[in-house]
C-alpha positions as CSV (number, residue, x, y, z in Angstrom):
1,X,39.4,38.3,59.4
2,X,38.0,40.8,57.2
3,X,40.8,41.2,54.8
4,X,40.9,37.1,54.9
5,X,37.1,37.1,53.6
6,X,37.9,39.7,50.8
7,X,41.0,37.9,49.4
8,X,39.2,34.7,49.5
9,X,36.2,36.0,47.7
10,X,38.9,37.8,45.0
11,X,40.7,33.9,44.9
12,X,37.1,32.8,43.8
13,X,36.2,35.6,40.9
14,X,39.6,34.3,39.5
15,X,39.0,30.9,39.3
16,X,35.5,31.8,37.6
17,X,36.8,33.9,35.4
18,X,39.4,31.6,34.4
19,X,37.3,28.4,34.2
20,X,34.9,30.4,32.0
21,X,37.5,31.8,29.5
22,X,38.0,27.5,29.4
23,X,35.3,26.3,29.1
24,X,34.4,29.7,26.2
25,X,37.3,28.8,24.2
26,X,37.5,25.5,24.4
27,X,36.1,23.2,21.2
28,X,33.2,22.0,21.6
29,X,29.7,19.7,19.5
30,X,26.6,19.6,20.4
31,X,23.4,17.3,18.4
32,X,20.5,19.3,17.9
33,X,17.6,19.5,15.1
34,X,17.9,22.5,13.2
35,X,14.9,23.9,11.8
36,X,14.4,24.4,8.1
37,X,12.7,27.9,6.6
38,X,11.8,27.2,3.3
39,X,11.7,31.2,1.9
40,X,10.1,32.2,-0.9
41,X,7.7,29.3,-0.6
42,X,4.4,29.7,-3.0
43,X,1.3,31.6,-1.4
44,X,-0.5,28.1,-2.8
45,X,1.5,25.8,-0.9
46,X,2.3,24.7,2.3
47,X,4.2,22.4,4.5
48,X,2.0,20.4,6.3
49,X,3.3,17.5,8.6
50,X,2.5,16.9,12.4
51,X,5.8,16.8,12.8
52,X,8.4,20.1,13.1
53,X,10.7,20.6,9.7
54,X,14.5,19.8,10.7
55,X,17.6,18.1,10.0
56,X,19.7,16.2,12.7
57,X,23.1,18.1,12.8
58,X,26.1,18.3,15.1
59,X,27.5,21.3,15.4
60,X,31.0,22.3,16.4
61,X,33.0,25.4,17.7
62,X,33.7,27.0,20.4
63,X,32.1,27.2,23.5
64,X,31.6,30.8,22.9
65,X,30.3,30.4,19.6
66,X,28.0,27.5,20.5
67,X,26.3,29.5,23.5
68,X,25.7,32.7,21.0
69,X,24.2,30.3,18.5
70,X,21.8,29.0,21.1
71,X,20.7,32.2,22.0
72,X,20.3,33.7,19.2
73,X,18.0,32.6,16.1
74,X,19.7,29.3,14.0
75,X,18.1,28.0,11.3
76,X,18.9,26.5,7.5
77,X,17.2,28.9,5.2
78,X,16.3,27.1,1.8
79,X,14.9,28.7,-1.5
80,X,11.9,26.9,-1.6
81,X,10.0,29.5,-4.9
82,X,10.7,26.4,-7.5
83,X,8.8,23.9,-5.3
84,X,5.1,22.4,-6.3
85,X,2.5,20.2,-5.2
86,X,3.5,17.1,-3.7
87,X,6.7,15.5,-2.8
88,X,10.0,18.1,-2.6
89,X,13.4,17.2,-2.1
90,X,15.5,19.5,0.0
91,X,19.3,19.8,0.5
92,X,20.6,21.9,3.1
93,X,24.4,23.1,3.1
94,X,26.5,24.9,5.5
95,X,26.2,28.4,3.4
96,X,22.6,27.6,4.4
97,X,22.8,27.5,7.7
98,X,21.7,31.3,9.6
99,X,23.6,31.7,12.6
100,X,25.2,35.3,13.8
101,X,28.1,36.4,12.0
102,X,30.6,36.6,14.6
103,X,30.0,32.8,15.2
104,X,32.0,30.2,13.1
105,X,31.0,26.8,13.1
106,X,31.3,23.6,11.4
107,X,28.6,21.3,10.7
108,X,28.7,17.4,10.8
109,X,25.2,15.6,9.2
110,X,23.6,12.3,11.4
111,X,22.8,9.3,9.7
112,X,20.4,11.2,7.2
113,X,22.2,13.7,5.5
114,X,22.0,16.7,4.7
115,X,18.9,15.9,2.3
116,X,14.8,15.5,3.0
117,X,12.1,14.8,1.2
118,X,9.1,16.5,2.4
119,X,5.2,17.1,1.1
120,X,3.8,20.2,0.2
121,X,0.2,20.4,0.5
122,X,-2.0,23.2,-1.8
123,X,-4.2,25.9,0.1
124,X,-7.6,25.4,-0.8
125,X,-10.8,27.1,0.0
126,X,-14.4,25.7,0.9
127,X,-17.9,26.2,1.3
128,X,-19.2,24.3,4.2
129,X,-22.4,24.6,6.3
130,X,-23.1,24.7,10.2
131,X,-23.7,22.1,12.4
132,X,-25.7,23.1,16.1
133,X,-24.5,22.5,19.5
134,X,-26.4,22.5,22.3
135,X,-25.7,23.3,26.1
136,X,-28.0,20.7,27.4
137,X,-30.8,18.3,26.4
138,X,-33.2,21.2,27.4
139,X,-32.0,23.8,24.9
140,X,-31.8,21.2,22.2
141,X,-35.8,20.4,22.6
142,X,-36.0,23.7,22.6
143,X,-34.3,24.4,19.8
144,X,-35.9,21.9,18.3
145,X,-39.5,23.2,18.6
146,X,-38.0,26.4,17.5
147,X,-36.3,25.8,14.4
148,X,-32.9,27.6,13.7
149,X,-32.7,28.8,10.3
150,X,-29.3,28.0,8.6
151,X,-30.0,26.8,5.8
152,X,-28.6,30.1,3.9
153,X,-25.3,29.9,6.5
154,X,-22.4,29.2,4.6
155,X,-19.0,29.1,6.3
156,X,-15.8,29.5,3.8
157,X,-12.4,27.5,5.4
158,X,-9.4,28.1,3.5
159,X,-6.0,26.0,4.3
160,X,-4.4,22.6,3.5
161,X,-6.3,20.8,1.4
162,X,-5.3,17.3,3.7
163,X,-7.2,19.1,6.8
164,X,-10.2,20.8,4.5
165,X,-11.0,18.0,3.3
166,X,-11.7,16.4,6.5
167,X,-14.0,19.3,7.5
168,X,-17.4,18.2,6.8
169,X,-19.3,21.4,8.9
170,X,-18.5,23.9,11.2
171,X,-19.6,24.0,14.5
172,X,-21.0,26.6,16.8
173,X,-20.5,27.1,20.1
174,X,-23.4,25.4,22.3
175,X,-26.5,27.2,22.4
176,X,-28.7,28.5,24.9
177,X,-32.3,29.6,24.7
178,X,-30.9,32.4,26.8
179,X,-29.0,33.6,23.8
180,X,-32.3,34.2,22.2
181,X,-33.1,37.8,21.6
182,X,-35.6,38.9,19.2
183,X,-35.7,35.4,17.8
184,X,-32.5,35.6,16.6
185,X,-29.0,33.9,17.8
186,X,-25.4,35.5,17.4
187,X,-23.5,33.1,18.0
188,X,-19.8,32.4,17.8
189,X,-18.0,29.5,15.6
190,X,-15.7,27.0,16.6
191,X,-12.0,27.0,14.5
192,X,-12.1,23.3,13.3
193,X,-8.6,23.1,13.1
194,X,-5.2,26.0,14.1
195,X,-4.4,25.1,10.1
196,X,-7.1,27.1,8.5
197,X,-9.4,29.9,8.8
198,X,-12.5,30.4,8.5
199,X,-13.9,33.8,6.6
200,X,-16.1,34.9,9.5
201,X,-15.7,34.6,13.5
202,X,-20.1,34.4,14.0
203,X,-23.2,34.2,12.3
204,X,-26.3,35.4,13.3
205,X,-29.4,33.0,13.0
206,X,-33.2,33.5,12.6
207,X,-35.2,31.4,15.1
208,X,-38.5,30.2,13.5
209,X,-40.9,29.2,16.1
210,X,-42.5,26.3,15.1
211,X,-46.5,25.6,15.2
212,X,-47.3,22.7,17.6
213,X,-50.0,20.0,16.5
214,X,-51.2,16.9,18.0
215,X,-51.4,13.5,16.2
216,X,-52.7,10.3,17.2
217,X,-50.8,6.9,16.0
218,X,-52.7,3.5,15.9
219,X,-51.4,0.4,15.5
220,X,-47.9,0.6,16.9
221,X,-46.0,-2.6,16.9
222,X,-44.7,-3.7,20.8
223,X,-41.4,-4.8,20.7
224,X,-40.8,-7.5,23.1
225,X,-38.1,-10.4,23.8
226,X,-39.2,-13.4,22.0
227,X,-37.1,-16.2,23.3
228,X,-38.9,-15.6,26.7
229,X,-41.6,-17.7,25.3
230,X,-44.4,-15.0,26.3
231,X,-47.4,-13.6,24.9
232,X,-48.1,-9.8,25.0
233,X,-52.5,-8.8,24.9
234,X,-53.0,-6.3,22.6
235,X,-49.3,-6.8,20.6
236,X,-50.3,-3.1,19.4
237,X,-51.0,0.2,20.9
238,X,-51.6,3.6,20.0
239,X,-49.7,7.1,20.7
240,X,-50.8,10.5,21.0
241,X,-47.7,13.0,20.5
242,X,-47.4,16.8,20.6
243,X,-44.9,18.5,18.2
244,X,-43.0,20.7,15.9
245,X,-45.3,20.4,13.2
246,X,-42.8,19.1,10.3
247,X,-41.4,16.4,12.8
248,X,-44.6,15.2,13.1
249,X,-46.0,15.3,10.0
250,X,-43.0,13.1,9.3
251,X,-43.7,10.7,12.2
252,X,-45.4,7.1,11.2
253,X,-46.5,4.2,13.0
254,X,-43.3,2.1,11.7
255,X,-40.9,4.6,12.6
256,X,-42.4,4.7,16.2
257,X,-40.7,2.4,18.4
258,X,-42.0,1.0,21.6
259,X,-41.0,-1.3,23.9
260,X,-42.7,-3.8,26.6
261,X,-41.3,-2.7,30.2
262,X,-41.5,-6.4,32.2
263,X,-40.1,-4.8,35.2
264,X,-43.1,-6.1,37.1
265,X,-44.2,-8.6,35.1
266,X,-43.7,-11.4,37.7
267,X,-45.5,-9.8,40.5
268,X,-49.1,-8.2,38.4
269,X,-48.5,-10.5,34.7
270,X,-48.8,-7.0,33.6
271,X,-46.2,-4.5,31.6
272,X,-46.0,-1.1,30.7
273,X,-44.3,0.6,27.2
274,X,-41.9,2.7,26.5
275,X,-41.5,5.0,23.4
276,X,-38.6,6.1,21.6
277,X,-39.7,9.1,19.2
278,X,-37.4,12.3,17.9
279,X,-36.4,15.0,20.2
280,X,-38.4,17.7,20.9
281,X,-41.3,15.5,20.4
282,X,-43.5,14.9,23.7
283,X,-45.9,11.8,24.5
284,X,-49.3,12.8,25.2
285,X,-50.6,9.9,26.2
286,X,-51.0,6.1,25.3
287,X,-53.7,3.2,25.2
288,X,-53.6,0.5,27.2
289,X,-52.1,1.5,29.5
290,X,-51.0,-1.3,30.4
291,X,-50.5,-5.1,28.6
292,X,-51.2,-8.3,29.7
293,X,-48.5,-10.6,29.7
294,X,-48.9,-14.5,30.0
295,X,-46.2,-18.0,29.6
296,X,-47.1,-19.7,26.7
297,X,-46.2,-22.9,28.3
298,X,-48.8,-22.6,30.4
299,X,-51.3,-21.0,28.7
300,X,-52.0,-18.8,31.7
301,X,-51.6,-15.5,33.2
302,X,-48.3,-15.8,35.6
């Protein structure tokens, strides 16, 4: 039995070995993209395309030499130093093609040839400012009534002009106030896109604490829907806010909006207001209180 086992496990190492050296030396093709290296291309320019740079080929040999090419590097290599800005045509050959040297192939082009046109972008370099984010709502009020400084924060992005271009600011990370130490804020920048860099990694901000003030508004317009046929008593209130000082000092009655709340209106012919100011700004108070609503059809408090 034993010797039966062994012979039958030599039968099969044969019949491997045999349908290997086949299947090795047999002729083969394959379809595959080849990449393309442009060498020597100029430090100013660069391919940029979403999509990888190749050239449809099918390649032939044997099954040896198609399984060493696979595993090993394979690429077209094209002198690419004569190229500018803008649209390049390339033409790829077999001499071209990079492939280990015990491998010998032959190479049939698809339906496009063996040529490309592709577009070189420049590599540019700009100044652009920061732009806040914020963890939450709280740390943005807070924020707020603490000014961050960055007006002297410059941020230089170097890479395709295409994707610079694009890049209006670059963003931090969100802040915390628990990042706050000293008043100042280290804080880390976001990479707008993998096809540039930026020439710093984090900047460190002055926080400005801001001085408070009060300011009362008279005369605020109540915004209320019209085709209800209703009339609002007083059409005007006024506000009392609390502030960073130059948000407030830039706050007017006009730029205040409020709005009649009529969630009750049918039960007490009376509605509240609501106020829409910036961020970081908090409502003190408001007179009336509340606004007397009536029908106009009726002439008469519902």
């Amino acid at each position: 039995m034993k010797s039966d086992t062994i012979a039958k496990i030599i039968v099969l190492l044969i019949t491997l070995v045999l349908w290997l050296h086949l299947t090795l030396t047999k002729q083969q093709s394959t379809d595959i993209d080849l990449p393309v290296v442009l060498q020597d291309l100029p430090a100013d320019l660069v391919y940029d395309n979403s999509e990888p740079l190749t050239i449809p080929v099918t390649l032939k040999g044997s099954g040896f030499d198609l399984m060493i090419t696979m595993l090993s590097d394979h690429f077209f290599l094209v002198p690419a130093g004569h190229m500018t800005y803008g649209r390049n045509k390339i033409t790829v050959n077999q001499g071209d093609l990079i492939v280990p040297e015990i491998v010998s192939l032959d190479i049939a082009y698809g339906e496009e040839g063996n040529e490309k046109t592709i577009f070189l972008d420049r590599i540019i370099s700009k100044k652009r400012g920061l732009e806040l984010e914020y963890a939450s709502t709280k740390d943005e009020e807070y924020f707020i009534k603490n000014r961050v400084d960055v007006s002297n924060h410059t941020v230089i992005i170097t890479g395709p002009e295409k994707v610079v271009s694009q890049i209006a600011r670059v963003k931090t990370i969100p802040l915390s106030r628990k990042m706050v130490d000293k008043n100042k804020l280290t804080v880390n920048l976001v990479q707008p896109s993998q096809l540039v860099s930026l020439d710093k990694s984090q900047v460190t901000l002055l926080v400005i604490t801001s001085k408070q003030i009060n300011r009362t508004f008279s005369l605020i317009p109540v915004d209320y829907p019209h085709n209800m046929n209703i009339s609002v008593i007083p059409q005007k209130v006024s506000l009392m806010v609390r502030g960073p000082e130059e948000i407030v000092n830039k706050m007017t009655a006009g730029s205040i909006k409020a709005t009649l709340n009529m969630s009750q209106m049918w039960i007490n012919n009376q509605g509240t207001v609501t106020f829409d100011v910036p961020a970081g700004v908090k409502i003190i108070e408001y007179t009336p209180k509340k606004l007397q609503i009536q029908k106009n059809e009726q002439n008469i408090s519902l």
